[in-house]
VOMARMI-803582 format. One record per residue (C-alpha): x, y, z; residue in one letter; residue number from 1. Coordinates in steps of 0.1 Angstrom, whole numbers, padded with zeros to 4 digits, always signed. Layout:
<nodes>
@east X	north Y	up Z	aa a	i NUM
...
</nodes>
This chain:
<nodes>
@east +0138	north -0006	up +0126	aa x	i 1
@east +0110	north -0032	up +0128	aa x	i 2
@east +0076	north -0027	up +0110	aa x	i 3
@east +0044	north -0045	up +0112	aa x	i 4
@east +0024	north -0046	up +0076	aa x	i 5
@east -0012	north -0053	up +0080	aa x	i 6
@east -0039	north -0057	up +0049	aa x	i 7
@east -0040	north -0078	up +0020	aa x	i 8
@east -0015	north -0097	up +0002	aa x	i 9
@east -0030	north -0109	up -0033	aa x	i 10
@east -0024	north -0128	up -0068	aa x	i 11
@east -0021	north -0103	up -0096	aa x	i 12
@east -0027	north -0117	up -0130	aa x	i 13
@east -0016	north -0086	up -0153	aa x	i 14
@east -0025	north -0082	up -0189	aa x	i 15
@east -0005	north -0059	up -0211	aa x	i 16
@east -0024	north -0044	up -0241	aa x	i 17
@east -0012	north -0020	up -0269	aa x	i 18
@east -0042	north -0013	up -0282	aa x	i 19
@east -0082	north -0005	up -0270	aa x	i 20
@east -0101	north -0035	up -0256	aa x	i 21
@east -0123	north -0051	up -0279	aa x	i 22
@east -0153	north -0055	up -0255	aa x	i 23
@east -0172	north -0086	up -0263	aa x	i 24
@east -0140	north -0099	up -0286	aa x	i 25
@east -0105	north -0108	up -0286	aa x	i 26
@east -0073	north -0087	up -0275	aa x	i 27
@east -0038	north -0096	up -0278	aa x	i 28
@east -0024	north -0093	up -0244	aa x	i 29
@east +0011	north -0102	up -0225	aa x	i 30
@east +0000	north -0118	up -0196	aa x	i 31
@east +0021	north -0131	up -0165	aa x	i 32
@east +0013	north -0137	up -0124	aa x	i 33
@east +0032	north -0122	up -0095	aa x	i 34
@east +0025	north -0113	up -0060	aa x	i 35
@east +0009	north -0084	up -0051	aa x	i 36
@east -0017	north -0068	up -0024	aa x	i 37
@east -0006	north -0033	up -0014	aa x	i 38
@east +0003	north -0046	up +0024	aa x	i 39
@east +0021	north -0070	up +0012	aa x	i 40
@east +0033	north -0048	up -0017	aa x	i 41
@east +0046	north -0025	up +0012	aa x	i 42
@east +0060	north -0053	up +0036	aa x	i 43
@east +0085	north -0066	up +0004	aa x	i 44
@east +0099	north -0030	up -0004	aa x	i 45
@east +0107	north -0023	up +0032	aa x	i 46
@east +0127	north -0059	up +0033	aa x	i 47
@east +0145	north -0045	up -0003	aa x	i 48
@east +0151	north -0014	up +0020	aa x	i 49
@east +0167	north -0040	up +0044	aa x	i 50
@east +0144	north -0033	up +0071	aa x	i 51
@east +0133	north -0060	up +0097	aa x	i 52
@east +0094	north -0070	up +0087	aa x	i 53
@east +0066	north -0091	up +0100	aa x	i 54
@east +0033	north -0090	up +0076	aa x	i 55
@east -0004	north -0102	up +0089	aa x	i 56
@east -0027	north -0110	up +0059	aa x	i 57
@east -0048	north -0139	up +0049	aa x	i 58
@east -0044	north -0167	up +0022	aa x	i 59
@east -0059	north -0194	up +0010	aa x	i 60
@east -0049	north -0234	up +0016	aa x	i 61
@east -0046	north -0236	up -0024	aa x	i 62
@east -0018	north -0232	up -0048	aa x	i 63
@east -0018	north -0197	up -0049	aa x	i 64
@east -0017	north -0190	up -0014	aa x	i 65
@east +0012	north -0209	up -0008	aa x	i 66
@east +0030	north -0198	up -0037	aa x	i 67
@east +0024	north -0160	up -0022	aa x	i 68
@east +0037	north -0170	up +0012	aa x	i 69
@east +0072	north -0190	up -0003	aa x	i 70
@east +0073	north -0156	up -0022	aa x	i 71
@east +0077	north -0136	up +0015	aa x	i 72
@east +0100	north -0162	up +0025	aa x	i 73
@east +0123	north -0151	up -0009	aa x	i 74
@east +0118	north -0114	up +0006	aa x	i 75
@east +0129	north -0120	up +0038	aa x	i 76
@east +0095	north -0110	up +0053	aa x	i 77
@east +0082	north -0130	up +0081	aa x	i 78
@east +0047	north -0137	up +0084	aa x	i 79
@east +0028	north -0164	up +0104	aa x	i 80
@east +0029	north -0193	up +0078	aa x	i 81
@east -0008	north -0197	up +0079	aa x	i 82
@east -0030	north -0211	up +0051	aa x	i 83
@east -0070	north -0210	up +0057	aa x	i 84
@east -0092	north -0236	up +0047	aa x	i 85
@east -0120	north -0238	up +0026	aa x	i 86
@east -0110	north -0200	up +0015	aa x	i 87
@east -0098	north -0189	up -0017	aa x	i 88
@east -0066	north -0164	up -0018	aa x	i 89
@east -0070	north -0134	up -0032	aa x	i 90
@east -0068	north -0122	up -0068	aa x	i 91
@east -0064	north -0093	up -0086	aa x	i 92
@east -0065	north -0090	up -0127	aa x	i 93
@east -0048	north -0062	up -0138	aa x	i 94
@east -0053	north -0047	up -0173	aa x	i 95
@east -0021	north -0026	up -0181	aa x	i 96
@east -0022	north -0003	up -0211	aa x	i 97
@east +0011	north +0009	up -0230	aa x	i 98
@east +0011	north +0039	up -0217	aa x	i 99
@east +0017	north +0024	up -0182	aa x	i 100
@east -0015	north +0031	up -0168	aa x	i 101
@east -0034	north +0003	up -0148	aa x	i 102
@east -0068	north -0007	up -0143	aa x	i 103
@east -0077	north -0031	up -0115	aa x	i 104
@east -0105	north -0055	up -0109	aa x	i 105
@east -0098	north -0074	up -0073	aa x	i 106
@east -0116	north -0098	up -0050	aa x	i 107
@east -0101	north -0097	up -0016	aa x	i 108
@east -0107	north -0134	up -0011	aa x	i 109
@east -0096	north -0154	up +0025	aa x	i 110
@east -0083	north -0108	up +0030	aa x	i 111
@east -0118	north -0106	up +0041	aa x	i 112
@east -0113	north -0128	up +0075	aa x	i 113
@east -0088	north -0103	up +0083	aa x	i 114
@east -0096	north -0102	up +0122	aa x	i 115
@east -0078	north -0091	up +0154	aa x	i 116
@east -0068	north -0122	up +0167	aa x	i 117
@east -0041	north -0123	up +0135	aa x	i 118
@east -0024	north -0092	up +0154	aa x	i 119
@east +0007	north -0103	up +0165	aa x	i 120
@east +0024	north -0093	up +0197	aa x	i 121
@east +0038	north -0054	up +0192	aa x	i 122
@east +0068	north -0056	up +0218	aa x	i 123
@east +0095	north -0043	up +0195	aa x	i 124
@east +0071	north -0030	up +0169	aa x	i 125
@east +0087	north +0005	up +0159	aa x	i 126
@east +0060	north +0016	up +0134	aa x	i 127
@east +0026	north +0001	up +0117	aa x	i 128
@east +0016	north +0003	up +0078	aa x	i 129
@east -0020	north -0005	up +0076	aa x	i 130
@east -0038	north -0007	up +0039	aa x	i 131
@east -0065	north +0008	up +0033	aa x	i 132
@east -0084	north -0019	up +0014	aa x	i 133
@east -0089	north -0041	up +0047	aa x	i 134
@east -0107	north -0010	up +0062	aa x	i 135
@east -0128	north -0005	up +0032	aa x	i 136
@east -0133	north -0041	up +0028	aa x	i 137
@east -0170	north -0044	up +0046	aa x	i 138
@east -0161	north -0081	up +0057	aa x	i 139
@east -0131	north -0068	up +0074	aa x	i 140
@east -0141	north -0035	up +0085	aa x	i 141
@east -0143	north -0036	up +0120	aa x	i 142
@east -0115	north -0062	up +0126	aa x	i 143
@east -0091	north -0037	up +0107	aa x	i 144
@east -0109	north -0005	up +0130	aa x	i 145
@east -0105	north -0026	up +0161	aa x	i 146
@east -0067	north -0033	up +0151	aa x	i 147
@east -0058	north +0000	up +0143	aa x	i 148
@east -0074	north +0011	up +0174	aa x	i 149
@east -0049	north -0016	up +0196	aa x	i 150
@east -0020	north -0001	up +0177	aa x	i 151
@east -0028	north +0035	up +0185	aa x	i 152
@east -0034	north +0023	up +0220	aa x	i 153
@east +0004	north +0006	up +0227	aa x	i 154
@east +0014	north +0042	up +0213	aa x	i 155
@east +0029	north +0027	up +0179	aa x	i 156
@east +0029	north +0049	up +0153	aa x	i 157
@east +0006	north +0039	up +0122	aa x	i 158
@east +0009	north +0052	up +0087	aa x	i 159
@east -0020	north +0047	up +0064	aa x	i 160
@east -0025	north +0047	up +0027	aa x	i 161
@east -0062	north +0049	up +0023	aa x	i 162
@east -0064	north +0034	up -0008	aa x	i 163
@east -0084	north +0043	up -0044	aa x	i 164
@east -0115	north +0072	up -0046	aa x	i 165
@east -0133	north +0043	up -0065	aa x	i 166
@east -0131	north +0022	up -0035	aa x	i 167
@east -0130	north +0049	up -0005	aa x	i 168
@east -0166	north +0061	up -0023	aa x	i 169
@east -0188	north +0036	up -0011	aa x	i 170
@east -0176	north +0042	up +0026	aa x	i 171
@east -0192	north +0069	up +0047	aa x	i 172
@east -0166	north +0103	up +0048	aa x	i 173
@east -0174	north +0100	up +0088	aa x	i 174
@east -0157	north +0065	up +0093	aa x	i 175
@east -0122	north +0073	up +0072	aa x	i 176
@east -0122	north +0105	up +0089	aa x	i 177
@east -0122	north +0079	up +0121	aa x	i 178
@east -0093	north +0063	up +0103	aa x	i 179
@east -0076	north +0095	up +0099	aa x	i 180
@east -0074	north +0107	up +0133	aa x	i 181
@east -0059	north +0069	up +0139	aa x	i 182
@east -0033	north +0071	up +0117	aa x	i 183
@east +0006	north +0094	up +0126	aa x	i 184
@east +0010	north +0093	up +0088	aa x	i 185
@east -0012	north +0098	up +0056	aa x	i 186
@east +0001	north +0085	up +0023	aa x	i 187
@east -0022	north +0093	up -0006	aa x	i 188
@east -0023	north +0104	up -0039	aa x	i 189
@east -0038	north +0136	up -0049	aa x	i 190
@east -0073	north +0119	up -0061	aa x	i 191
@east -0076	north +0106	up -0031	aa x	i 192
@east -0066	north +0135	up -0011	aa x	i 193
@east -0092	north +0158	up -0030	aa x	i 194
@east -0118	north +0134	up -0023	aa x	i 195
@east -0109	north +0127	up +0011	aa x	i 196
@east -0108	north +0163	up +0019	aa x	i 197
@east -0137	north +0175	up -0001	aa x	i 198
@east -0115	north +0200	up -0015	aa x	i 199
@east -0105	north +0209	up -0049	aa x	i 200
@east -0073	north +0232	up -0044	aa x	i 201
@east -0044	north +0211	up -0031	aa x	i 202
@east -0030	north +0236	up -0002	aa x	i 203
@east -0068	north +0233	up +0008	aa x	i 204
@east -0069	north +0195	up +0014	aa x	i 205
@east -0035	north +0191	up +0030	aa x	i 206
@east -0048	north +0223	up +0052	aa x	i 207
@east -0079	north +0199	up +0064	aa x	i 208
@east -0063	north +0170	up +0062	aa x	i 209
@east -0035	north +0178	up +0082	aa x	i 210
@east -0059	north +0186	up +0107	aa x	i 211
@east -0068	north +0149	up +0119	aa x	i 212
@east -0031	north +0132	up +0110	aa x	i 213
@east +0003	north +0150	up +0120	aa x	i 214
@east +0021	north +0142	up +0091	aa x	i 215
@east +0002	north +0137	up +0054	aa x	i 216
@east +0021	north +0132	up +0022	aa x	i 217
@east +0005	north +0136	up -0012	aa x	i 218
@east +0020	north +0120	up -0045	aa x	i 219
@east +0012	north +0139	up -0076	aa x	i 220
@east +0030	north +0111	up -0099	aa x	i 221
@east +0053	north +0132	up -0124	aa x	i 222
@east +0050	north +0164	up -0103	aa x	i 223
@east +0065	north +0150	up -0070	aa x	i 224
@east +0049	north +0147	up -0034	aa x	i 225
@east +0039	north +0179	up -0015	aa x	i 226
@east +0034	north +0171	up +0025	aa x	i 227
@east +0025	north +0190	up +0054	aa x	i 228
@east +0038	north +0181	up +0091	aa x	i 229
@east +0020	north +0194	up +0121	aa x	i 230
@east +0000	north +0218	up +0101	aa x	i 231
@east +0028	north +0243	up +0096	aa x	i 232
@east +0054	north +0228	up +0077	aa x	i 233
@east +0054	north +0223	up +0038	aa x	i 234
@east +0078	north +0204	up +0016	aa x	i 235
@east +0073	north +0201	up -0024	aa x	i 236
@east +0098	north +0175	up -0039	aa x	i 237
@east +0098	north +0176	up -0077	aa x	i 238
@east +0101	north +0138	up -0092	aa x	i 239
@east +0125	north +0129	up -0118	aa x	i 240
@east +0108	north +0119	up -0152	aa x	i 241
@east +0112	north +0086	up -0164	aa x	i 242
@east +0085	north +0065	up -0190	aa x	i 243
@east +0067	north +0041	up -0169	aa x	i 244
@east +0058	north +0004	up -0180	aa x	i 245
@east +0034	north -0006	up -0152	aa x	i 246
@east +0023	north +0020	up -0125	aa x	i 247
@east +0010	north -0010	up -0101	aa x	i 248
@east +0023	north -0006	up -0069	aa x	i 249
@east +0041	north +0023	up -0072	aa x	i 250
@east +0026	north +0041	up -0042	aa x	i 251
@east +0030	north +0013	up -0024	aa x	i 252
@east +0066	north +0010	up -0030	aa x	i 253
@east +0067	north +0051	up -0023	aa x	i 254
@east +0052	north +0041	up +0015	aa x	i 255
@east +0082	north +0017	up +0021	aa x	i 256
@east +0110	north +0041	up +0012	aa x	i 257
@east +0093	north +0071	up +0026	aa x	i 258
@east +0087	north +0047	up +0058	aa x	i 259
@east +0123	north +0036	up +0058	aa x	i 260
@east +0142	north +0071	up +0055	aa x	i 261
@east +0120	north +0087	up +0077	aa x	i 262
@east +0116	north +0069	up +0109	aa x	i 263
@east +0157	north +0072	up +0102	aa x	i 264
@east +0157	north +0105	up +0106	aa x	i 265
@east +0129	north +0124	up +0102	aa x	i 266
@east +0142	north +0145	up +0073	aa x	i 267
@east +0108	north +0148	up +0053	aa x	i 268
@east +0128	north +0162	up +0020	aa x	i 269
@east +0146	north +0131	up +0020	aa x	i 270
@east +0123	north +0108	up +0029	aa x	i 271
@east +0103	north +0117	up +0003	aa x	i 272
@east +0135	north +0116	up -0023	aa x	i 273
@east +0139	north +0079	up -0014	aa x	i 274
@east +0102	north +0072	up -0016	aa x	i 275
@east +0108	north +0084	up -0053	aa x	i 276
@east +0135	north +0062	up -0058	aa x	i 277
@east +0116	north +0032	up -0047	aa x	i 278
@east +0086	north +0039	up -0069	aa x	i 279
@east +0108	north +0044	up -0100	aa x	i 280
@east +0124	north +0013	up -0098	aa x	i 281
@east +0088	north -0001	up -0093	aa x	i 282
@east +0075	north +0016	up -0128	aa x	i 283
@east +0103	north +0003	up -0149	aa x	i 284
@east +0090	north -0030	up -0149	aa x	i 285
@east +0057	north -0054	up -0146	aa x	i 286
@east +0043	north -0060	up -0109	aa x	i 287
@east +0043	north -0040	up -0080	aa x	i 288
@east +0071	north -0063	up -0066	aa x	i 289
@east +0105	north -0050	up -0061	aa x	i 290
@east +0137	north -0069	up -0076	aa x	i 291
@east +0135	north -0107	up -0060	aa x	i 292
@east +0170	north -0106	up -0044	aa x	i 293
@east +0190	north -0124	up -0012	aa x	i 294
@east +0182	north -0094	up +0015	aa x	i 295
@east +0187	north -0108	up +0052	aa x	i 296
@east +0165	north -0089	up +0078	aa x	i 297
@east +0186	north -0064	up +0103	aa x	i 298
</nodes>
């Protein structure tokens, strides 16, 4: 399979803390930078699948942006080798408590000049992830809308994760619902799909979500996914518990093996079951970037 990732690729600078922050004072933190930015979160875990990627973002012509882009090159994700002057890349500080929970402060940087002429030609494409942060973004916006719209034109299928309630809340519920009916798969948490649906039972929201994207998947973190496909059918796959050190980029890494199993086969039980497996090897460590090994593209 080929996949196009389209969205953001960022810096994260994570802090880990053991204690409460000392707001206006000092606390001890373990700090270290990796790549991250949940397309290009996405684009890496489908190369550790071994899947054949290309990934469209932005950086900037500074040390960081070319540090991220040698970083794909490790993956095994190709990407158009572009650095944009007079733009900063993107950065994200990530504050990481012990109990693996994550709190993240971002600023999209040269993201924000995501436009459609960065769309690369989509002979051979077999599916689309688009991130949901380059649709909330409002300097991207349209660009992302008009992109998505050219993918859903060639008849590629898209799959979109919509990205957090904090962010999707200063966005009008009449534009995502735009996105939705876009999109051949929803990936979301359950937040995200309460909020998104304006509904507080579960069965509810997959019920009205299900009703502007065929297939919607919603990961309930130590309870498993539940998703619905063409409105009728329902699959609930438990997860397997295991402590978590970092939560970033779980979900992201969920997408990829989700994405990889199913347009395999279209099994939803087991493409959820190797979603899992992708985001657990994501928790057990810092950074939402899978293990940095020698993976050739198919």
């Amino acid at each position: 399979m080929r996949f196009l990732c389209i969205g953001d690729i960022m810096m994260d600078v994570s802090a880990v803390i053991d204690s409460e922050i000392a707001f206006g004072g000092d606390t001890s933190a373990s700090i270290s930078s990796q790549g991250g930015g949940a397309a290009a979160n996405v684009a890496t875990w489908l190369a550790f699948n071994k899947q054949s990627v290309y990934f469209v973002a932005r950086v900037g012509d500074d040390q960081p942006g070319e540090f991220l882009l040698a970083e794909l090159d490790k993956y095994g994700v190709a990407h158009p080798n572009k650095k944009y002057p007079d733009q900063k890349t993107g950065t994200v500080v990530v504050i990481i408590h012990d109990s693996g929970e994550r709190t993240m402060f971002p600023d999209s940087g040269a993201n924000s000049g995501l436009s459609k002429s960065d769309l690369p030609p989509l002979v051979g494409i077999d599916a689309v992830f688009i991130s949901g942060y380059a649709l909330i973004n409002p300097k991207s916006r349209n660009s992302a809308f008009e992109i998505m719209q050219s993918i859903h034109s060639a008849g590629i299928p898209i799959v979109l994760d919509p990205g957090t309630v904090g962010a999707l809340r200063s966005v009008p519920s009449s534009q995502i619902n735009e996105w939705l009916a876009l999109s051949d798969i929803l990936i979301l948490n359950q937040e995200e799909a309460h909020f998104i649906a304006n509904d507080d039972e579960l069965e509810g929201a997959l019920i009205k979500l299900a009703k502007l994207t065929p297939l919607v998947v919603v990961k309930q973190g130590s309870k498993g996914s539940t998703a619905i496909y063409d409105r009728v059918m329902i699959s609930e796959v438990p997860a397997l518990t295991i402590d978590a050190i970092d939560t970033t980029g779980a979900g992201d890494a969920f997408a990829a093996g989700f994405m990889a199993k199913w347009f395999e086969n279209e099994d939803l039980d087991e493409a959820i079951q190797y979603g899992g497996e992708s985001a657990r090897i994501c928790i057990q460590k810092v950074g939402a970037r899978p293990p940095l090994v020698a993976i050739p593209n198919e």
